[in-house]
C-alpha positions as CSV (number, residue, x, y, z in Angstrom):
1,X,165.9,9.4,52.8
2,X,164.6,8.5,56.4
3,X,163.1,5.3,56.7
4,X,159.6,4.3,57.0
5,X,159.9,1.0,58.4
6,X,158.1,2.1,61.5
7,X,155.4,3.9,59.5
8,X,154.2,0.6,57.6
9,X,154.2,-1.3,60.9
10,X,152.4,0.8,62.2
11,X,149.7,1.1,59.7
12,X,149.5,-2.5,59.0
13,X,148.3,-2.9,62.6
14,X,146.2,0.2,62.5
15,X,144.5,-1.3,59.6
16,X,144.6,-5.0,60.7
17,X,142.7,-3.7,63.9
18,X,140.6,-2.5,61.4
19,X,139.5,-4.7,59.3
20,X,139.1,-7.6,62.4
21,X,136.3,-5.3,63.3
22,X,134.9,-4.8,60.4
23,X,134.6,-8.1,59.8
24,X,133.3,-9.2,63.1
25,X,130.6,-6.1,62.1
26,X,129.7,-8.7,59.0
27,X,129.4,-11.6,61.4
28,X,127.5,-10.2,63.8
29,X,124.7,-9.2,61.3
30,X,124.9,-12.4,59.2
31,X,124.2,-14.2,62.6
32,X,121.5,-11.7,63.6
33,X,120.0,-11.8,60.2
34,X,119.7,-16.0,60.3
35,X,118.4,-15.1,63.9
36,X,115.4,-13.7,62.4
37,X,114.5,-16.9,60.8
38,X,115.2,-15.2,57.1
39,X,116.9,-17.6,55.0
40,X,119.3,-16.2,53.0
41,X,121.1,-18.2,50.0
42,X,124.3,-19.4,50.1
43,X,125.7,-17.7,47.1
44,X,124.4,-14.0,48.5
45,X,125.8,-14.8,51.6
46,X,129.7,-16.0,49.9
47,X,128.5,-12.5,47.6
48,X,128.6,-10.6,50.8
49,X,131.9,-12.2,51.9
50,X,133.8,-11.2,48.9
51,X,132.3,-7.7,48.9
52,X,133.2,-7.3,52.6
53,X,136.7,-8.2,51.5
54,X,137.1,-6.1,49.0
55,X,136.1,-3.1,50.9
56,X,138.1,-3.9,53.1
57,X,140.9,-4.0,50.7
58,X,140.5,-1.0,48.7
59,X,140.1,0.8,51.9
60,X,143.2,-0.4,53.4
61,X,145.1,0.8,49.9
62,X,143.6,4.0,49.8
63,X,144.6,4.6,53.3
64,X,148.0,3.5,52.8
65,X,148.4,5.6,49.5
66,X,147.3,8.9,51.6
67,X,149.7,7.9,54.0
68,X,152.0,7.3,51.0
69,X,151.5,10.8,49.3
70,X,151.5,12.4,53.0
71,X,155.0,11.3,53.3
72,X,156.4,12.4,49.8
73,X,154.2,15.7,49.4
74,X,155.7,19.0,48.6
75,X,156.1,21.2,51.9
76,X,153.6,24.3,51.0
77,X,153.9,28.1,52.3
78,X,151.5,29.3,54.4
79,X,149.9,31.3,51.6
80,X,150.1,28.0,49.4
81,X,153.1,28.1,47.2
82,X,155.5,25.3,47.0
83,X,158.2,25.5,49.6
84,X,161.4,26.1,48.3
85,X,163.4,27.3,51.1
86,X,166.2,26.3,53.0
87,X,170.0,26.3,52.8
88,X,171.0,23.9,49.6
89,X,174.2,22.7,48.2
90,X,175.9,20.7,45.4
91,X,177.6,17.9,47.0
92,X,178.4,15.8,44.7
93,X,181.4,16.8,41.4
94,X,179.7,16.6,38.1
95,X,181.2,18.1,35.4
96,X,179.2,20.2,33.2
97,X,179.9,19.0,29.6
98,X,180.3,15.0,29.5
99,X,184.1,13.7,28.9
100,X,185.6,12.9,26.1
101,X,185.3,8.7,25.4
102,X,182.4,8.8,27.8
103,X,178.9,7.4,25.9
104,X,176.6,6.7,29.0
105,X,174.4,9.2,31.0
106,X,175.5,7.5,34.3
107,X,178.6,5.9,35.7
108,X,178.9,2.4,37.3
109,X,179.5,2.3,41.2
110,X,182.5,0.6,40.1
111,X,183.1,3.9,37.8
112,X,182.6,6.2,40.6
113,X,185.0,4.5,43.0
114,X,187.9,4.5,40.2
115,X,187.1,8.2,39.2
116,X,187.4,8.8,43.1
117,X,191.0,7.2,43.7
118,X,192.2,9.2,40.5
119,X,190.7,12.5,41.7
120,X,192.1,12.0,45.5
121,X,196.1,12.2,43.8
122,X,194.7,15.9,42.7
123,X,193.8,19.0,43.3
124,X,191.4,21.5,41.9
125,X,194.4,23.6,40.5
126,X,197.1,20.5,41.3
127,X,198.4,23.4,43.6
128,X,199.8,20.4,45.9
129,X,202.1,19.5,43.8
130,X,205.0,22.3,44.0
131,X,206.1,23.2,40.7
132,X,210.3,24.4,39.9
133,X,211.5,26.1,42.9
134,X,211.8,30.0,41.6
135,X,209.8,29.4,38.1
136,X,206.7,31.9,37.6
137,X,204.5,28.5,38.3
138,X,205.5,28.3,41.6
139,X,204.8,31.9,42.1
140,X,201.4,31.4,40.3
141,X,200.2,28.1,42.4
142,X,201.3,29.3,46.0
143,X,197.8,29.3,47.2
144,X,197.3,26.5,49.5
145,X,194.8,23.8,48.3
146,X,192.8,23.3,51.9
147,X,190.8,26.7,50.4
148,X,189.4,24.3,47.6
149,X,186.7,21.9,47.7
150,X,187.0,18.4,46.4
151,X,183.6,16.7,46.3
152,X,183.1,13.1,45.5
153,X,182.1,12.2,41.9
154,X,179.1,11.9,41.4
155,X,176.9,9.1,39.2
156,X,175.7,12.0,36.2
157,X,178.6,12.0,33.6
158,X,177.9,15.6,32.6
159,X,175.1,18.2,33.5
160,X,174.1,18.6,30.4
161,X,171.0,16.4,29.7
162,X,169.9,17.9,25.9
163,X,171.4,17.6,23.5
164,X,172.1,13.8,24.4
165,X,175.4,13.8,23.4
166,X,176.1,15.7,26.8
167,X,178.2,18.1,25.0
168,X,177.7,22.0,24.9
169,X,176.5,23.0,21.1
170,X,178.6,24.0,18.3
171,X,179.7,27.5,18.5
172,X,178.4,30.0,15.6
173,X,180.6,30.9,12.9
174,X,179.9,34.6,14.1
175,X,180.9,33.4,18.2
176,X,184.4,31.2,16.6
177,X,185.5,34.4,14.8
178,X,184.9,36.5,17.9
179,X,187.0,33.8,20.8
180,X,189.7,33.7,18.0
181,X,189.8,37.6,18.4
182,X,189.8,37.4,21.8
183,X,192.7,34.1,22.0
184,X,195.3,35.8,19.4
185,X,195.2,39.3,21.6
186,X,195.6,37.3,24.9
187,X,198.2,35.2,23.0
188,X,200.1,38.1,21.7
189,X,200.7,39.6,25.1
190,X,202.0,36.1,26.3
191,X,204.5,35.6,23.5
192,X,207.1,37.4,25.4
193,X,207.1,35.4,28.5
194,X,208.7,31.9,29.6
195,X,205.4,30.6,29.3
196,X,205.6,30.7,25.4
197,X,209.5,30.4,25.0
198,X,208.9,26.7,26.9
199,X,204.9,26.4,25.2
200,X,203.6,25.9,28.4
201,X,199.8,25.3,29.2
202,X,198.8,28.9,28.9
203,X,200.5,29.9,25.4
204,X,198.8,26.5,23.5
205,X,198.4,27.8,20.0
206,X,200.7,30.8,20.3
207,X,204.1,31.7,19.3
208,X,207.5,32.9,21.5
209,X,208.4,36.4,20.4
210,X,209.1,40.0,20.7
211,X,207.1,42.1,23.2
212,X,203.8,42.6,21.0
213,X,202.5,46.0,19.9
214,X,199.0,44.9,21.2
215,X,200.2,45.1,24.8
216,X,199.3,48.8,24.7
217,X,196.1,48.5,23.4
218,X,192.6,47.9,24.6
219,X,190.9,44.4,24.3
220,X,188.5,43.9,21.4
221,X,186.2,42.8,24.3
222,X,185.4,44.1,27.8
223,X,187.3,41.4,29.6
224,X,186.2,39.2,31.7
225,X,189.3,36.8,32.5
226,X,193.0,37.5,33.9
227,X,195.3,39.4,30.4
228,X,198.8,39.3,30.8
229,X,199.3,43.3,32.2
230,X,197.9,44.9,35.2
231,X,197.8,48.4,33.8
232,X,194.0,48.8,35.6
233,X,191.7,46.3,37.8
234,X,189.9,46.0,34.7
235,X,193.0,43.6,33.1
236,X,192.2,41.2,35.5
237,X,190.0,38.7,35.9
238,X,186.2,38.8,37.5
239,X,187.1,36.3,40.1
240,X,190.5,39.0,40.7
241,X,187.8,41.9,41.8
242,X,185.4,40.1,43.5
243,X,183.1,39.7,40.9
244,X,182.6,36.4,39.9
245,X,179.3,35.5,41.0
246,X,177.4,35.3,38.1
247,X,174.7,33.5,36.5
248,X,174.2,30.6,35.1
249,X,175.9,28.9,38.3
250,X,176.8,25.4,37.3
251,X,180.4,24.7,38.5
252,X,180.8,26.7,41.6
253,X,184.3,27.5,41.2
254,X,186.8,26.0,43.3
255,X,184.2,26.6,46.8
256,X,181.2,24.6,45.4
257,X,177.8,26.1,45.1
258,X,176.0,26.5,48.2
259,X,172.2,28.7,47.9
260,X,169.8,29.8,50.7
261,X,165.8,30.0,49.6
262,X,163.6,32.9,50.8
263,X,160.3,33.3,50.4
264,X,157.3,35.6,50.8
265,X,154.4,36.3,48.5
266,X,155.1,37.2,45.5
267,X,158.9,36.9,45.3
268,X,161.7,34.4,45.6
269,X,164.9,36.1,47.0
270,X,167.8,33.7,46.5
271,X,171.2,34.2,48.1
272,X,173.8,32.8,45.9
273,X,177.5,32.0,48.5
274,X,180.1,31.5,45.4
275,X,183.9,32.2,45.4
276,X,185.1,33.4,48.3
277,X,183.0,36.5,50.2
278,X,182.0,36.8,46.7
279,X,177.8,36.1,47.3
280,X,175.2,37.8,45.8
281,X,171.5,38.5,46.6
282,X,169.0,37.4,43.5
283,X,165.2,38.7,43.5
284,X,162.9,37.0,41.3
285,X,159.2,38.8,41.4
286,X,156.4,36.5,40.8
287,X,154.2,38.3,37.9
288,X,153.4,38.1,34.5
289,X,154.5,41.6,33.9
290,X,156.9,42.4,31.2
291,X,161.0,42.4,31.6
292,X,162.7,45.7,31.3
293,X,163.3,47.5,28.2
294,X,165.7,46.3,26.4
295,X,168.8,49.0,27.1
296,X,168.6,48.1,30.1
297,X,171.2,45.6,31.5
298,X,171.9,44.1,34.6
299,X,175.0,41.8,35.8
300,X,172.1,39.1,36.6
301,X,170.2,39.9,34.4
302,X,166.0,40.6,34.9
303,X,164.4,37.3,36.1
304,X,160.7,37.2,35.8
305,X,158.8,33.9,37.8
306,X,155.8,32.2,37.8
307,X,154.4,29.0,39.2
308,X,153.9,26.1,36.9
309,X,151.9,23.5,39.6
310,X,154.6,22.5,41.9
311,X,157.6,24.2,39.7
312,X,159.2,28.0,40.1
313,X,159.6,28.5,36.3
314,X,162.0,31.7,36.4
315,X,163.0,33.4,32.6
316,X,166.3,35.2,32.7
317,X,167.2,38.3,30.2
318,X,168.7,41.8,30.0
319,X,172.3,40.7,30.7
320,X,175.2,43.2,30.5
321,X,177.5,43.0,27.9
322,X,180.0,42.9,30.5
323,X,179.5,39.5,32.0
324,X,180.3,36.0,29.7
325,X,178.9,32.8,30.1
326,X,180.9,30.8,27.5
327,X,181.0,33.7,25.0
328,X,177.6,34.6,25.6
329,X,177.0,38.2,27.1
330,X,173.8,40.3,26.5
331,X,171.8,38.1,24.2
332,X,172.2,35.3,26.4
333,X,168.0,33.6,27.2
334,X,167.9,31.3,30.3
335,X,164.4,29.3,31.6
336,X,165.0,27.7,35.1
337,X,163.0,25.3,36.6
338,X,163.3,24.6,39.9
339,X,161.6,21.7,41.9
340,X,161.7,19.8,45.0
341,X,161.3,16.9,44.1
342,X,161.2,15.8,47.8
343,X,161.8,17.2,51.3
344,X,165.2,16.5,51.2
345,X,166.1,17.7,47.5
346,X,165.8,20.1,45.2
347,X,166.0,20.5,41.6
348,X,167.1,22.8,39.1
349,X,166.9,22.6,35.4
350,X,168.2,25.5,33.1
351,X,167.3,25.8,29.5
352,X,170.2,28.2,27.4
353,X,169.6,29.9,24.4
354,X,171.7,32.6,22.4
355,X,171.5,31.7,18.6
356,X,174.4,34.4,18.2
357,X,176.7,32.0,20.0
358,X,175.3,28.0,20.0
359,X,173.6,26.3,17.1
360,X,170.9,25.3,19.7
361,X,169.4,25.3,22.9
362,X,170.8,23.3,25.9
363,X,170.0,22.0,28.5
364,X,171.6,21.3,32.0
365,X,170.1,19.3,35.3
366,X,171.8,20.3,38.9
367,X,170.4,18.5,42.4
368,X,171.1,20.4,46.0
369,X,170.9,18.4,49.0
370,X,169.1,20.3,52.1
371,X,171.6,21.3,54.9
372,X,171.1,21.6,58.4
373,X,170.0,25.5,59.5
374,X,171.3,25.8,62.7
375,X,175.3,25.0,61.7
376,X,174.8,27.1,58.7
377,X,173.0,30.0,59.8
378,X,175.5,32.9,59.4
379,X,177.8,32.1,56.0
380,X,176.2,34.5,54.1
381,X,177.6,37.8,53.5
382,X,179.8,39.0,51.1
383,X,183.4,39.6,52.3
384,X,185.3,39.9,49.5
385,X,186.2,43.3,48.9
386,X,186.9,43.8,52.3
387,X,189.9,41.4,52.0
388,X,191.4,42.1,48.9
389,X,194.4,43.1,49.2
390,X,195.7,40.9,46.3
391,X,194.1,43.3,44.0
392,X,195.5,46.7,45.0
393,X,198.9,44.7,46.0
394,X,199.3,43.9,42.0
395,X,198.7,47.2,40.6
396,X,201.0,48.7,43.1
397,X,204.0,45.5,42.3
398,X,203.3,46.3,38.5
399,X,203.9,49.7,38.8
400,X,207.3,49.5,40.5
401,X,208.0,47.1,38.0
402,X,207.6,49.5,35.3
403,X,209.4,52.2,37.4
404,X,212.4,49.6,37.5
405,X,212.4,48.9,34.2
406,X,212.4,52.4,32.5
407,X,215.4,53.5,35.2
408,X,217.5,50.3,34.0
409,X,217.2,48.0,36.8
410,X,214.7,45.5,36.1
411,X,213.4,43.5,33.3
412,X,210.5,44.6,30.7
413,X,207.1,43.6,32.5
414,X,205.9,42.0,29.3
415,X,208.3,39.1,29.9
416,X,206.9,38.5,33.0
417,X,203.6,36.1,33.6
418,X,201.1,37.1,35.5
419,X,198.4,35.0,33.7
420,X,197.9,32.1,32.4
421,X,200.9,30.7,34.1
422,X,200.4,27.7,36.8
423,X,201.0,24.3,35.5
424,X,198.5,21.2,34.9
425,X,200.7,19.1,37.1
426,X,198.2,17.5,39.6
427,X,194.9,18.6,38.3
428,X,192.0,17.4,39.1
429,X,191.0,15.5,35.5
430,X,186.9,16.8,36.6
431,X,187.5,19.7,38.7
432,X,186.5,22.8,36.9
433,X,185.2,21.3,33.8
């Protein structure tokens, strides 16, 4: 926050000026008045004194409150909205849910400087840390960890400020049946592959064996997250096609979360920069008209706002089936409130509700720091279709793979990993949490 050191000298004199004339105003009629020959008691006169004082007083503290208030006050549009705009960003790691052995809602200074030296021998994926020289892990963490953002820790043990416990709510007995679905299919088309055979970090809970029978079939869920085959773009995961913005937007990924604020009357346009190239533009219409019907779906869902004094209150529904926040897809309810809560901060507080998949609501707090326009001025557009050539490049490898292996010269592609197979060595303990 900028100082206002010079702001209080500077109204203490203004208002010592001040009040040296407005008492030499109560002098100069006291000694006009005994001028005049009228006599006026001594207890009116020490009366006048006090009340001259106290004016005095409760004029200098009502100035300095308006000067006060002037200072902290809400930036306003010109068509008198609260200003949310500007280019905002996470800067400091929080995780979303509140580790495990951790009881408070803050940490120490002394905490943060610990959970700093620990974090700075890591790496969002621990891809510094070169795994066996020829082993699928190596393959899987070649990608170079400059292209992932490490941001100090921040004081907030976990995001999630209800319930207190800091912990995401118990899953349904109707969403545990469905991720067990969805974890023994991805097992089963793991069980073939080294990753298994050694019960590596990816095949926890699984079992080495035979190439499964499920590898031909489809997923008993659209699929969000990398399978082990590439036999379409759809095997692979969101953040694979380029389609991993989504919302709610807590963790940013491995790039951090970085949004720019637009508005005009009567809508809030919001450009979310997540991934990488991987950005989308969000619309929110200020009305009280109704969402969409309910067959239809969006990827972000329908977000209808409204102004709640100096707070954008923004409710989220219609999500596609095709997206997953934690299990929930299209019955997944989110309430946003977002505040500045001064010129220099804003923030954001998201209410979750799907009783299909948690036991209860939740609730998480985020806070963005303002950046600077001018250095940040061009950063948002979308790239990342353009540049992936990852994508095609593994449907095309998988096929010749499959070629090789039905004419005798190469091994079945089900042994292979192509997900789920880096190693934890040198992970960041809060990175991605």
């Amino acid at each position: 926050m900028p100082s206002d050191r010079g702001h209080r000298f500077t109204n203490s004199r203004y208002f010592e000026d001040k009040g040296v004339g407005l008492g030499r105003r109560v002098r100069l009629g006291t000694m006009k008045t005994m001028r005049r020959g009228l006599r006026m008691p001594r207890r009116r006169f020490a009366w006048m004194g006090v009340l001259a004082v106290v004016a005095m007083l409760v004029w200098v503290a009502g100035g300095t409150l308006g000067h006060a208030q002037a200072q902290t006050a809400v930036p306003m549009t010109p068509w008198g909205e609260p200003d949310l705009q500007g280019i905002w960003s996470v800067e400091l790691l929080v995780p979303l849910e509140r580790p495990g052995g951790t009881t408070t809602e803050f940490y120490t200074e002394e905490q943060v400087a610990e959970l700093d030296r620990v974090r700075a021998t890591g790496s969002v994926f621990g891809n510094h840390v070169r795994a066996e020289r020829g082993s699928e892990a190596d393959v899987a963490g070649a990608y170079n960890a400059v292209f992932t953002s490490q941001r100090p820790t921040g004081r907030r043990t976990g995001m999630i400020i209800d319930p207190p416990d800091g912990k995401v709510p118990p899953l349904t007995a109707e969403a545990r049946a469905r991720q067990t679905e969805i974890f023994e299919y991805e097992a089963a088309l793991l069980q073939n592959t080294v990753v298994c055979r050694d019960n590596l970090d990816g095949c926890i809970g699984g079992a080495y064996g035979s190439r499964s029978p499920l590898r031909d079939e489809q997923p008993p869920y659209y699929s969000t997250r990398n399978i082990n085959r590439a036999y379409g773009p759809e095997d692979r995961s969101l953040n694979e096609r380029c389609m991993s913005g989504n919302l709610p937007n807590f963790r940013g990924g491995f790039t951090g979360i970085h949004y720019r604020v637009v508005q005009s009357p009567g809508t809030v346009t919001i450009f979310y920069d997540v991934g990488q190239g991987q950005g989308f533009n969000r619309v929110i219409p200020i009305t009280d008209d109704p969402h969409l019907p309910a067959h239809v779906r969006q990827w972000w869902g329908d977000s209808r706002g409204r102004w709640e004094g100096d707070t954008l209150v923004v409710d989220v529904t219609n999500f596609s089936a095709k997206r997953d926040f934690r299990g929930s897809r299209e019955n997944l309810h989110v309430v946003e409130r977002w505040r500045r809560i001064d010129p220099e901060t804003l923030e954001v507080v998201s209410t979750l509700e799907d009783s299909t998949v948690w036991t209860r609501p939740w609730t998480v707090i985020q806070d963005f720091a303002r950046q600077p326009e001018e250095p940040n001025r061009i950063y948002y557009e979308p790239r990342c279709h353009e540049g992936n050539y990852g994508l095609p490049g593994l449907l095309v490898g998988s096929r010749a793979e499959e070629r090789a292996f039905a004419e005798g010269q190469g091994p079945d592609p089900a042994t292979r990993c192509i997900a789920g197979c880096s190693s934890p060595e040198g992970r960041d303990p809060l990175a991605l949490r």
